[in-house]
SESE-796940 format. One record per residue (C-alpha): y negated, x negated, z; residue number from 1; residue in one letter. Coordinates in nm, 2 decimals. Last residue first. Example, Ala and Ser with C-alpha at 12.3 -4.5 7.8 and 13.67 -1.06 7.14 Angstrom:
REM residues 2
@Y = 0.11 X = -1.37 Z = 0.71 i = 2 aa = s;
@Y = 0.45 X = -1.23 Z = 0.78 i = 1 aa = a;
END
This chain:
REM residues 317
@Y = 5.71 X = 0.26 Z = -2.25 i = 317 aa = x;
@Y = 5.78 X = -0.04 Z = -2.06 i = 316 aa = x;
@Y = 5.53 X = -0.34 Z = -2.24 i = 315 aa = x;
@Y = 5.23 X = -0.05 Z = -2.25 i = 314 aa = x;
@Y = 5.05 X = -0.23 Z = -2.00 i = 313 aa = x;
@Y = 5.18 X = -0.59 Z = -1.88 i = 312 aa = x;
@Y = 4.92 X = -0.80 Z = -2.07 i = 311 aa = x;
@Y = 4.68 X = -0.61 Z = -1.85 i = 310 aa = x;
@Y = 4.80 X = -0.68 Z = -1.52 i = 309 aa = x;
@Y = 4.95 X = -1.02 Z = -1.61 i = 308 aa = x;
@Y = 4.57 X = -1.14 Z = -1.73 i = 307 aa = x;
@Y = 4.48 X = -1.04 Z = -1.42 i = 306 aa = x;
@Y = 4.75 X = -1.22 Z = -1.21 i = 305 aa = x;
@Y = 4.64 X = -1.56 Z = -1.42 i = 304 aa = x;
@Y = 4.27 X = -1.55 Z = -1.34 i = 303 aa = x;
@Y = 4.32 X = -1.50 Z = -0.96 i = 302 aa = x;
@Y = 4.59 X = -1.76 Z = -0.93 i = 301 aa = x;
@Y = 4.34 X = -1.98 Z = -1.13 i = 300 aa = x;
@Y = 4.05 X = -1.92 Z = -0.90 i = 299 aa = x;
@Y = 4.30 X = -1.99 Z = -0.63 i = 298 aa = x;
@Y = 4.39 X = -1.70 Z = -0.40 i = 297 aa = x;
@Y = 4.33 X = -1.74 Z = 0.01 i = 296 aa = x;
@Y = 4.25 X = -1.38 Z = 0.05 i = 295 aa = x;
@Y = 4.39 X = -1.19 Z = -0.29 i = 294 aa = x;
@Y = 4.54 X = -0.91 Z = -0.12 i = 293 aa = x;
@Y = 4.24 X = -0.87 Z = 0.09 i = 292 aa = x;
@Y = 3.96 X = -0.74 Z = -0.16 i = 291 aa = x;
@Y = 4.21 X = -0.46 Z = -0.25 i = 290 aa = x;
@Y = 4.24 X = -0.33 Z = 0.09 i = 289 aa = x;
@Y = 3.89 X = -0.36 Z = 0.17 i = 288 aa = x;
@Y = 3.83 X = -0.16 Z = -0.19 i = 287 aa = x;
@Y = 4.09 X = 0.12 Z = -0.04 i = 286 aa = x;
@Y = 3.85 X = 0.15 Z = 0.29 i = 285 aa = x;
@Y = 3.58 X = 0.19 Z = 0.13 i = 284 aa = x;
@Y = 3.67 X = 0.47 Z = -0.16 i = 283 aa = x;
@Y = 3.79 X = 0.68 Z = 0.14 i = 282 aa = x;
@Y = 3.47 X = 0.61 Z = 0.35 i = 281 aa = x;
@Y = 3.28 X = 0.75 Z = -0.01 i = 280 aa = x;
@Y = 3.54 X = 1.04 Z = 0.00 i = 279 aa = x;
@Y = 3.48 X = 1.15 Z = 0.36 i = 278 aa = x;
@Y = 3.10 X = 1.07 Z = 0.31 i = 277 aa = x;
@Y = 3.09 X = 1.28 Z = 0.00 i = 276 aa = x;
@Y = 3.25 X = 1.58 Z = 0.11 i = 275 aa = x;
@Y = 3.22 X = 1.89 Z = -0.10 i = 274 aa = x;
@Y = 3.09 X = 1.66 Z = -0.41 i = 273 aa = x;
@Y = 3.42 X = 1.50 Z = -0.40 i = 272 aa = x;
@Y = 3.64 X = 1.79 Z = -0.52 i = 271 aa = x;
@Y = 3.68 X = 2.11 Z = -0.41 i = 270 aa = x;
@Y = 3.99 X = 2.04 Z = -0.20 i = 269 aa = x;
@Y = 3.90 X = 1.70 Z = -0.04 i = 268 aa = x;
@Y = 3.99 X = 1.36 Z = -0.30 i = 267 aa = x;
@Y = 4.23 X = 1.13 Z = -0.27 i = 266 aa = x;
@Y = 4.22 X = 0.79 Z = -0.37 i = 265 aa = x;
@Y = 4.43 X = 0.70 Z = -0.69 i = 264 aa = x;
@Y = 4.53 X = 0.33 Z = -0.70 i = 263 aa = x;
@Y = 4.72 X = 0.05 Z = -1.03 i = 262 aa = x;
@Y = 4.57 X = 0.21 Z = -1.28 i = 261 aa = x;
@Y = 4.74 X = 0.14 Z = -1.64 i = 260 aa = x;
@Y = 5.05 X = 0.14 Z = -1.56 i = 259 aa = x;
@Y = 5.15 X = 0.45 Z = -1.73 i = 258 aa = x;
@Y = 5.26 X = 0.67 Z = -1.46 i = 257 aa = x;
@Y = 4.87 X = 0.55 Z = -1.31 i = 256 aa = x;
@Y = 4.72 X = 0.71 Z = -1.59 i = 255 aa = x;
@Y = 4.90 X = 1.01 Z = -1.61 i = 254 aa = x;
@Y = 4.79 X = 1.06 Z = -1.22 i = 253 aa = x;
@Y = 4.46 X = 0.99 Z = -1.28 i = 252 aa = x;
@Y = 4.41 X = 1.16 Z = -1.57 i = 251 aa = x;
@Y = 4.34 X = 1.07 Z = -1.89 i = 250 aa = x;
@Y = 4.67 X = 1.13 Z = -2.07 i = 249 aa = x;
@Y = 4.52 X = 1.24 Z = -2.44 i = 248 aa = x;
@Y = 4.74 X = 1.52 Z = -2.46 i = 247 aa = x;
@Y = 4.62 X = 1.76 Z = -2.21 i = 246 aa = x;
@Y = 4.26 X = 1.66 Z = -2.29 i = 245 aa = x;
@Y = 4.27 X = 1.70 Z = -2.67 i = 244 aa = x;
@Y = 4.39 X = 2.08 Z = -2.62 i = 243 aa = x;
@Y = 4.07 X = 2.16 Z = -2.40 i = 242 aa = x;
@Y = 3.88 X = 2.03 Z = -2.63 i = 241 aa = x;
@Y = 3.99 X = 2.22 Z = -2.94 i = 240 aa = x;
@Y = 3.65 X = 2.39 Z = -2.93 i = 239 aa = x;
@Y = 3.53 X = 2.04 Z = -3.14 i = 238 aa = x;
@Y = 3.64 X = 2.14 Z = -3.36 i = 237 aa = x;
@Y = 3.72 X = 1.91 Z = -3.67 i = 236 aa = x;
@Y = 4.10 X = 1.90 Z = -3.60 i = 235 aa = x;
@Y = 4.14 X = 1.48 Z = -3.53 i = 234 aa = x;
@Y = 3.78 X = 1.37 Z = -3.50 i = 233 aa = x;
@Y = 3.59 X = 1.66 Z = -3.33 i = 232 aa = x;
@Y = 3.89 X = 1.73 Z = -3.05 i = 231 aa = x;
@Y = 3.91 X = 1.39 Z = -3.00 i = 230 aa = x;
@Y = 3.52 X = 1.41 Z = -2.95 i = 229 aa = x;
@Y = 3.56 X = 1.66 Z = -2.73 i = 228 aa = x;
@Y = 3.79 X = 1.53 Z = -2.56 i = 227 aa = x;
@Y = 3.62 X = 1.18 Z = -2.49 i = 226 aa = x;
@Y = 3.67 X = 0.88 Z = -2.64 i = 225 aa = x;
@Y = 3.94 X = 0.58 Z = -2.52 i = 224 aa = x;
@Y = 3.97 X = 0.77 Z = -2.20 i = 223 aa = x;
@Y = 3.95 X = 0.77 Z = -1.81 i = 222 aa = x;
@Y = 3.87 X = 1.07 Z = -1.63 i = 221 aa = x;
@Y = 3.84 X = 1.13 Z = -1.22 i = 220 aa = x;
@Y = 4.01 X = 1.39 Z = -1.02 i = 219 aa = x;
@Y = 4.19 X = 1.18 Z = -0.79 i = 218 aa = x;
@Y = 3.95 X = 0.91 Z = -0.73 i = 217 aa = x;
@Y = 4.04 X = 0.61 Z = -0.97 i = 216 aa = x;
@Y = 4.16 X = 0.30 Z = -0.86 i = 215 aa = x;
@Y = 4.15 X = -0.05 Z = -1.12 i = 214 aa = x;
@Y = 4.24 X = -0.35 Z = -0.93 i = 213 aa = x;
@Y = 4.22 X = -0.72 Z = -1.10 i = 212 aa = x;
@Y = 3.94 X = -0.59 Z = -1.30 i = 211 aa = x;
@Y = 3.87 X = -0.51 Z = -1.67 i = 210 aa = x;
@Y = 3.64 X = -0.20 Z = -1.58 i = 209 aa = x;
@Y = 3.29 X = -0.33 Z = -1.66 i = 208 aa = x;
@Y = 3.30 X = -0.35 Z = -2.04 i = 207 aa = x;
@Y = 3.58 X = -0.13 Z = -1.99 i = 206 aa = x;
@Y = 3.37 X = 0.21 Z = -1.90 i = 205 aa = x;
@Y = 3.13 X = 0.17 Z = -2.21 i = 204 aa = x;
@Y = 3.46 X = 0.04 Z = -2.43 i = 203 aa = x;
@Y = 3.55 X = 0.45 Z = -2.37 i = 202 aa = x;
@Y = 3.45 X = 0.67 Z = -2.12 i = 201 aa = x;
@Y = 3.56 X = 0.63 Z = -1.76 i = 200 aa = x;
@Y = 3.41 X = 0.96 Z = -1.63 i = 199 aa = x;
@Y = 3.37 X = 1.02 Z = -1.25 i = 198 aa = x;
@Y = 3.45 X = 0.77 Z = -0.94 i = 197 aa = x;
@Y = 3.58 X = 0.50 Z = -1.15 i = 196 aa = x;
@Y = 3.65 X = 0.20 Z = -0.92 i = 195 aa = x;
@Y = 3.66 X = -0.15 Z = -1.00 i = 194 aa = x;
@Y = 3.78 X = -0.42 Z = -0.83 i = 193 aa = x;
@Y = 3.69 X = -0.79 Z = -0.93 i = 192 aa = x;
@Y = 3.84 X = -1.10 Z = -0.77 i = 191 aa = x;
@Y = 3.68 X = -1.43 Z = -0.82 i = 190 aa = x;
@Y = 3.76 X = -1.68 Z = -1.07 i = 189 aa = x;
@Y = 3.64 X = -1.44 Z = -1.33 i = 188 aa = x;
@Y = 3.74 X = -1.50 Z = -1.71 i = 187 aa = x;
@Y = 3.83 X = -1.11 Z = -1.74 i = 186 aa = x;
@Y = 3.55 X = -0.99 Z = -1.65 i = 185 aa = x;
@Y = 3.34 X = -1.16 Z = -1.88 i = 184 aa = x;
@Y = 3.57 X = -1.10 Z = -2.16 i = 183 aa = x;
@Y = 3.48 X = -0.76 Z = -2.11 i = 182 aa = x;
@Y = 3.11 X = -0.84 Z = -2.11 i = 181 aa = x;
@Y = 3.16 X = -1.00 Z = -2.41 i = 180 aa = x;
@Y = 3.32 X = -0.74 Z = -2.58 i = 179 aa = x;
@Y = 3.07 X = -0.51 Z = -2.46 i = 178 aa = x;
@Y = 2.77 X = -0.71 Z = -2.59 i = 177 aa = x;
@Y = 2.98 X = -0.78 Z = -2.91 i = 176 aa = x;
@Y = 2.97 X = -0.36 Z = -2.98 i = 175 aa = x;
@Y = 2.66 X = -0.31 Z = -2.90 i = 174 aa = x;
@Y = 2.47 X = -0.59 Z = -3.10 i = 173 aa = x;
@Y = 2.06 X = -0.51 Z = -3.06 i = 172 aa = x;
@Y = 2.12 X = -0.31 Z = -3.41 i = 171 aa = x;
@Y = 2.40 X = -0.12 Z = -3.27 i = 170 aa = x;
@Y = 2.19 X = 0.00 Z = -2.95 i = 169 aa = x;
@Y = 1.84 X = 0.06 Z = -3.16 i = 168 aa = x;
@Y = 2.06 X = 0.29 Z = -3.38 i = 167 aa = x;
@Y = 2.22 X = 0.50 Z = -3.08 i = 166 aa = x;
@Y = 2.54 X = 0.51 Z = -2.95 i = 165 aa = x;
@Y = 2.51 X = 0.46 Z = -2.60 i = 164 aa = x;
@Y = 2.82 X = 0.30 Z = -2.39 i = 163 aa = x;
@Y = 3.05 X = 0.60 Z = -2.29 i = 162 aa = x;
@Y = 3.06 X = 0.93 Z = -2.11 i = 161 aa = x;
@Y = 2.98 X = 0.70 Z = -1.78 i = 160 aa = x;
@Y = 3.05 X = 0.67 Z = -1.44 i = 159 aa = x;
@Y = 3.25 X = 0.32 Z = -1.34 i = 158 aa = x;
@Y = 3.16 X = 0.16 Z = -1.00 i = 157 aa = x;
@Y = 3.21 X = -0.22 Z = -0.98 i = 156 aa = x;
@Y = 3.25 X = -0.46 Z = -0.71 i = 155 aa = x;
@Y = 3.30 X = -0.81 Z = -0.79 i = 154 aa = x;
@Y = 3.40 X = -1.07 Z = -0.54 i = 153 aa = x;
@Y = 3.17 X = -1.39 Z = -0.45 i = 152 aa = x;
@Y = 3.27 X = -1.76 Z = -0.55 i = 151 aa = x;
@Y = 2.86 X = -1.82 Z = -0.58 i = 150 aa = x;
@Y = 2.91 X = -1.94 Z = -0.94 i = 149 aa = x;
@Y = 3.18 X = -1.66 Z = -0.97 i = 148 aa = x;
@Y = 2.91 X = -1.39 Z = -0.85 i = 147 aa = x;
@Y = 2.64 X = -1.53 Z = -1.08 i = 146 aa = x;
@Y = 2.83 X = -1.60 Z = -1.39 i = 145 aa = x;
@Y = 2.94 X = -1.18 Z = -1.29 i = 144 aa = x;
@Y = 2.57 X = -1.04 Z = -1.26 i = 143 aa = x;
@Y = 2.44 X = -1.24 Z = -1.61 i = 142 aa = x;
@Y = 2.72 X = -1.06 Z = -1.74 i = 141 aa = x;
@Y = 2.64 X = -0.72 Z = -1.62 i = 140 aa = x;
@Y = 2.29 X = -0.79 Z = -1.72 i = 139 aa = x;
@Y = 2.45 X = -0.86 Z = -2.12 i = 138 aa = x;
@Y = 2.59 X = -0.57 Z = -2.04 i = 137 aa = x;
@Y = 2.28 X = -0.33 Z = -2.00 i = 136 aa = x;
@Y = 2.08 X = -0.52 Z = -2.27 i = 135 aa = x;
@Y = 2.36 X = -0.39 Z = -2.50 i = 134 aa = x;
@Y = 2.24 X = -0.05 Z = -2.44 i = 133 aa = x;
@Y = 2.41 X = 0.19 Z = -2.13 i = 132 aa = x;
@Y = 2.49 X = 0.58 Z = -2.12 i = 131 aa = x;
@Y = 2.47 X = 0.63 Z = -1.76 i = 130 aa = x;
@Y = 2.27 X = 0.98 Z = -1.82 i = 129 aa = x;
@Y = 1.99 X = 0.78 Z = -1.96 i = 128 aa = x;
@Y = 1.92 X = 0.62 Z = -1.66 i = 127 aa = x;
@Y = 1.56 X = 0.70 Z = -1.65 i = 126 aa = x;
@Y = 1.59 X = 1.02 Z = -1.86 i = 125 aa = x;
@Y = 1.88 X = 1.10 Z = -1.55 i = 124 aa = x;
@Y = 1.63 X = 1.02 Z = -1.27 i = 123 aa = x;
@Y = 1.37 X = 1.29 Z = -1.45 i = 122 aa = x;
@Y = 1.63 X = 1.54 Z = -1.56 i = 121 aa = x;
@Y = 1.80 X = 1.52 Z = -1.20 i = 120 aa = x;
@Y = 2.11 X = 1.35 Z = -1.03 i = 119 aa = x;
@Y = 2.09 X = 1.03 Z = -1.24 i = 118 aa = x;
@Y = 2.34 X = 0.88 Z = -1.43 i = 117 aa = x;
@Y = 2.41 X = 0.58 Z = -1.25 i = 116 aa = x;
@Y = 2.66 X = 0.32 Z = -1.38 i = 115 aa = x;
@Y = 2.77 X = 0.08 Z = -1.16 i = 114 aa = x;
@Y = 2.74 X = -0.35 Z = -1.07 i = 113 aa = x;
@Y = 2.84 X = -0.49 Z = -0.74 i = 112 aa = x;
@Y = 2.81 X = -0.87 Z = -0.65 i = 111 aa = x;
@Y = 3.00 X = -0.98 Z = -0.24 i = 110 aa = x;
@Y = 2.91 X = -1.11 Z = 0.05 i = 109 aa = x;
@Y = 3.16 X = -1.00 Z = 0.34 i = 108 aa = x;
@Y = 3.06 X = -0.84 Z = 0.63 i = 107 aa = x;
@Y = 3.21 X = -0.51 Z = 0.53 i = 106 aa = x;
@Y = 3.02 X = -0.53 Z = 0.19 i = 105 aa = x;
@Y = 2.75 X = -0.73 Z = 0.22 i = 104 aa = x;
@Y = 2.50 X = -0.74 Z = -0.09 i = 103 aa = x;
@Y = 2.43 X = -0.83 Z = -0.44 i = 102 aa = x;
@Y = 2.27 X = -0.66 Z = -0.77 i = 101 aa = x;
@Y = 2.38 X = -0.44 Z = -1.06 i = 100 aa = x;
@Y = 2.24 X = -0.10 Z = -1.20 i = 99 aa = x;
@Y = 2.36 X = 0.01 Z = -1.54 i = 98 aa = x;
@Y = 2.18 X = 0.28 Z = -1.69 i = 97 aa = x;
@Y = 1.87 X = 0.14 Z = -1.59 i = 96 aa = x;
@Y = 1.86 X = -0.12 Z = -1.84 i = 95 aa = x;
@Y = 1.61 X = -0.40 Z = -1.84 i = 94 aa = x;
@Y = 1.47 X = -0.56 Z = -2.14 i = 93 aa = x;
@Y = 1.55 X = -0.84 Z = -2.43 i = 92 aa = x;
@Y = 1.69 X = -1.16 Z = -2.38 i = 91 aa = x;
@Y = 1.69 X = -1.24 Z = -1.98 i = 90 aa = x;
@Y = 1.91 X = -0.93 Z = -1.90 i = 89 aa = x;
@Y = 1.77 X = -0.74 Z = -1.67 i = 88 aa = x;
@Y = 1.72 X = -0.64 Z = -1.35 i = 87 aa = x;
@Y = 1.84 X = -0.74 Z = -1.03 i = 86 aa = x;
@Y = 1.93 X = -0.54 Z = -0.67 i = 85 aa = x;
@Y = 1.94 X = -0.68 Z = -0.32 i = 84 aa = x;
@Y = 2.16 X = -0.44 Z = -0.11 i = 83 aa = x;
@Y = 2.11 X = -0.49 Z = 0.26 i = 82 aa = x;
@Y = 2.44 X = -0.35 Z = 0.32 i = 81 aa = x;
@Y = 2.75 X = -0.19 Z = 0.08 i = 80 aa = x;
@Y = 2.92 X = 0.07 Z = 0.11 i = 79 aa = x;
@Y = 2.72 X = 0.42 Z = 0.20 i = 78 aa = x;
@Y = 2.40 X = 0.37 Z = 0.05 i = 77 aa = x;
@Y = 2.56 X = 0.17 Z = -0.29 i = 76 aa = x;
@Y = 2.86 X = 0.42 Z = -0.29 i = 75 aa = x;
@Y = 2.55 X = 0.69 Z = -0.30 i = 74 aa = x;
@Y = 2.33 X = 0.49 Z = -0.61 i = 73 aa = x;
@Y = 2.65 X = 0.51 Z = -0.76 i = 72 aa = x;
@Y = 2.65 X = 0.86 Z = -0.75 i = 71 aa = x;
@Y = 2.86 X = 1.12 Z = -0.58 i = 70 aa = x;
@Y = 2.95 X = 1.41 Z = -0.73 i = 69 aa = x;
@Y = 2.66 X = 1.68 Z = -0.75 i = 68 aa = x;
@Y = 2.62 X = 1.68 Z = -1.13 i = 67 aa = x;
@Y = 3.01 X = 1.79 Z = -1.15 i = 66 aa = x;
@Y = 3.16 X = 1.58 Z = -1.45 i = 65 aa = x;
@Y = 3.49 X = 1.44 Z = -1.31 i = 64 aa = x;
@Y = 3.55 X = 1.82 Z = -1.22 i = 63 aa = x;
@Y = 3.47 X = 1.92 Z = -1.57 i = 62 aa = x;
@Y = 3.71 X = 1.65 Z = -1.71 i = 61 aa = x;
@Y = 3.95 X = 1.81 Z = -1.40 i = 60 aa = x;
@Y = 3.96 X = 2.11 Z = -1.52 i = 59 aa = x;
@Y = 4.04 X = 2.02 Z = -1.89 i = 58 aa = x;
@Y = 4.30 X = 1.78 Z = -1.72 i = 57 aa = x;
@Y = 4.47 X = 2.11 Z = -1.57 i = 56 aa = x;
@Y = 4.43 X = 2.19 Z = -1.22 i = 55 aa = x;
@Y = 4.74 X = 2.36 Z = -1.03 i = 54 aa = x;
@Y = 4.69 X = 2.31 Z = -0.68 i = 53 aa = x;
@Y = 4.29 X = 2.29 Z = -0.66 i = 52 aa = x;
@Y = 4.30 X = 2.66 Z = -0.80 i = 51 aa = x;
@Y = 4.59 X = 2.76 Z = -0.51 i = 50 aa = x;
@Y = 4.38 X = 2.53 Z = -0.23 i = 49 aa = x;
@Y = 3.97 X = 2.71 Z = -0.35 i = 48 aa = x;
@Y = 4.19 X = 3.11 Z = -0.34 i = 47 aa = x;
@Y = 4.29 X = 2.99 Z = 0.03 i = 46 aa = x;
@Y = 3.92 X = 2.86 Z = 0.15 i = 45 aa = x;
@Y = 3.78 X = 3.16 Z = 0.00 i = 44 aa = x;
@Y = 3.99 X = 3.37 Z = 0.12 i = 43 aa = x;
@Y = 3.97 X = 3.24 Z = 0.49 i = 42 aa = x;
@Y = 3.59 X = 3.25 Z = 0.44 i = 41 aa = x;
@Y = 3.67 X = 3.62 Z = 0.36 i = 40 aa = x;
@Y = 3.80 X = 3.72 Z = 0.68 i = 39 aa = x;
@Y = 3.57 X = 3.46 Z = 0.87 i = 38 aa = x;
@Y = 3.27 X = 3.63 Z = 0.76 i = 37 aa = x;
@Y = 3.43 X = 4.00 Z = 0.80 i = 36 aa = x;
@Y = 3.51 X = 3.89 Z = 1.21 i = 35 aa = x;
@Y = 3.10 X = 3.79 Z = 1.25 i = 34 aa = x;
@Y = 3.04 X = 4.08 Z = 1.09 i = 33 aa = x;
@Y = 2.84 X = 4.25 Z = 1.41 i = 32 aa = x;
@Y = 2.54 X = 4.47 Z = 1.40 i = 31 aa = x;
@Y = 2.39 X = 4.36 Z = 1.07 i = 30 aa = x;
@Y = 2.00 X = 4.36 Z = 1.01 i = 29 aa = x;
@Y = 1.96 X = 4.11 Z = 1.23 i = 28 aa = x;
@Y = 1.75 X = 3.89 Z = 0.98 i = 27 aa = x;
@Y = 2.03 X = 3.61 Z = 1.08 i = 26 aa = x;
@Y = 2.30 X = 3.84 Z = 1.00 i = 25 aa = x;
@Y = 2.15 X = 3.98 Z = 0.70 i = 24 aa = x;
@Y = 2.17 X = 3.60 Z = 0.58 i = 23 aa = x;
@Y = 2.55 X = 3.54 Z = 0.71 i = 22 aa = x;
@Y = 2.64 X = 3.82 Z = 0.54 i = 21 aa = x;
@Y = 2.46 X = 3.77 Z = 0.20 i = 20 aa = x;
@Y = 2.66 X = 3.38 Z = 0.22 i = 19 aa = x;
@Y = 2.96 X = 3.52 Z = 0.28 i = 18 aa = x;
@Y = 2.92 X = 3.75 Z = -0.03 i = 17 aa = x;
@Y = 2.87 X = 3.41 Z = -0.22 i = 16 aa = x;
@Y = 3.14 X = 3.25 Z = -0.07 i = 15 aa = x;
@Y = 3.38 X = 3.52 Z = -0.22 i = 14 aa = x;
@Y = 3.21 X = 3.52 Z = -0.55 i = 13 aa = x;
@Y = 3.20 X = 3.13 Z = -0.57 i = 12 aa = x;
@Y = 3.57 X = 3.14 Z = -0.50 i = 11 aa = x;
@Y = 3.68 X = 3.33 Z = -0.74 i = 10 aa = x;
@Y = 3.43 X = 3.16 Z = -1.00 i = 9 aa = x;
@Y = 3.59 X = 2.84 Z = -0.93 i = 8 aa = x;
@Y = 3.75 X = 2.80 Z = -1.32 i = 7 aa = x;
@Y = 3.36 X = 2.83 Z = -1.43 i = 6 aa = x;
@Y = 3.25 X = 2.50 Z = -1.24 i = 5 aa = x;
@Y = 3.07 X = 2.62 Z = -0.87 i = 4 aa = x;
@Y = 2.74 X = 2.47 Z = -0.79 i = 3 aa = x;
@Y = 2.77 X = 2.45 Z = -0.42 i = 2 aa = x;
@Y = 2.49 X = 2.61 Z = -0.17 i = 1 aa = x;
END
């Protein structure tokens, strides 16, 4: 059974009555509704394409947010072979809100690093709902040095509301561990792609985000803050959300009219918790793309089409 978001509540009451057919149908205490069922799965199915045709970006924050998307830890399963994962930092401690390690992607060797935020209160305490401490990318780092020293490309998956903001975070250096990290990325030899499959919050996303390929799946976020902190900051109310998501731009489809993503992978009607193998084979095969346009690159060639990509935002608007 699907968790429905509060814009699907059409459809979750139509599947839902399916759903109590299909059970007195297997008790037998129904005669024959086998023609009702498909009636209203039709519905459903039609009532699920007219919501999914005209989402706002307040519907697709809440999208980006389903608990049942996809997970790193799920790319990880689905991508990548005979994953080897790392931990820590070598300053200070581990951070399991950033996982990183290496592996075979398609054959080809390569370093991935993503935010997990858990699919559960005792895997999302763990992880602390993808919210990563400085320790966190200062491992990132550590990750990269040893993906350009072995001339392997960088994977990364992007799911977080931001980097953490707690005391203990600022005092440990927050801010310059992100900085660092996204000067990290940048100074690569190798090629990085990045990919956020649910909320791109903030310096938090960046830190691991500066890549030569950005993609986004279709109903994905990517902000500066998030709406509702917009919403706190510039009207104080935080209600205003909904307004401080329209006119923020973080879609992917604003986002890549402004240059700043450079892919969008497209994702099933419901979203990409109702298919995750389509949309994790999706997410593959557009990675395999990106890996190959910079076959036989120099480490120089690499570095200077980067630096391009992101000098070149904001130049035509």
């Amino acid at each position: 059974m699907h968790s429905y978001l509060e814009f699907e509540k059409p459809v979750a009451d139509l599947e839902g009555k399916v759903q109590e057919l299909l059970a007195m149908q297997d008790n037998g205490e129904a005669v024959d509704v086998g023609e009702e069922i498909t009636r209203l799965q039709t519905k459903a199915d039609t009532a699920m394409k007219e919501i999914y045709s005209d989402l706002t970006p307040w519907h697709k924050t809440q999208i980006a947010r389903h608990p049942d998307r996809p997970h790193f830890i799920d790319y990880i399963k689905g991508l990548i072979d005979e994953f080897t994962p790392l931990a820590g930092d070598r300053k200070f401690a581990e951070d399991e809100a950033i996982q990183a390690g290496f592996g075979r992607f398609r054959g080809r060797p390569v370093a991935v690093i993503g935010q997990e935020k858990g699919n559960d209160t005792d895997s999302r305490l763990k992880h602390n709902f993808g919210m990563a401490r400085p320790e966190g990318y200062r491992k990132a780092v550590r990750i990269m040095e040893l993906a350009e020293r072995f001339n392997m490309p960088l994977i990364t998956f992007v799911d977080t509301a931001g980097a953490y903001p707690g005391i203990g975070a600022e005092e440990r250096g927050q801010a310059e561990a992100i900085a660092r990290s996204t000067d990290a990325c940048l100074a690569m030899g190798t090629p990085n792609v990045s990919i956020i499959i649910g909320e791109g919050g903030s310096g938090g996303a960046i830190a691991i985000a500066t890549a030569n390929r950005v993609i986004m799946l279709e109903h994905s976020i990517y902000s500066v803050i998030s709406p509702e902190g917009a919403a706190s900051i510039l009207w104080r109310d935080s209600t205003k959300a909904q307004e401080a998501a329209t006119n923020m731009k973080i879609t992917a489809q604003d986002l890549m009219d402004l240059g700043i993503i450079d892919r969008i992978i497209s994702e099933p009607v419901g979203g990409a918790h109702r298919a995750p193998a389509k949309i994790i084979e999706r997410t593959g095969n557009m990675i395999a793309d990106c890996l190959e346009e910079f076959d036989g690159k120099t480490a120089a060639e690499i570095r200077q089409l980067r630096r391009e990509k992101f000098l070149a935002i904001g130049s035509k608007l």
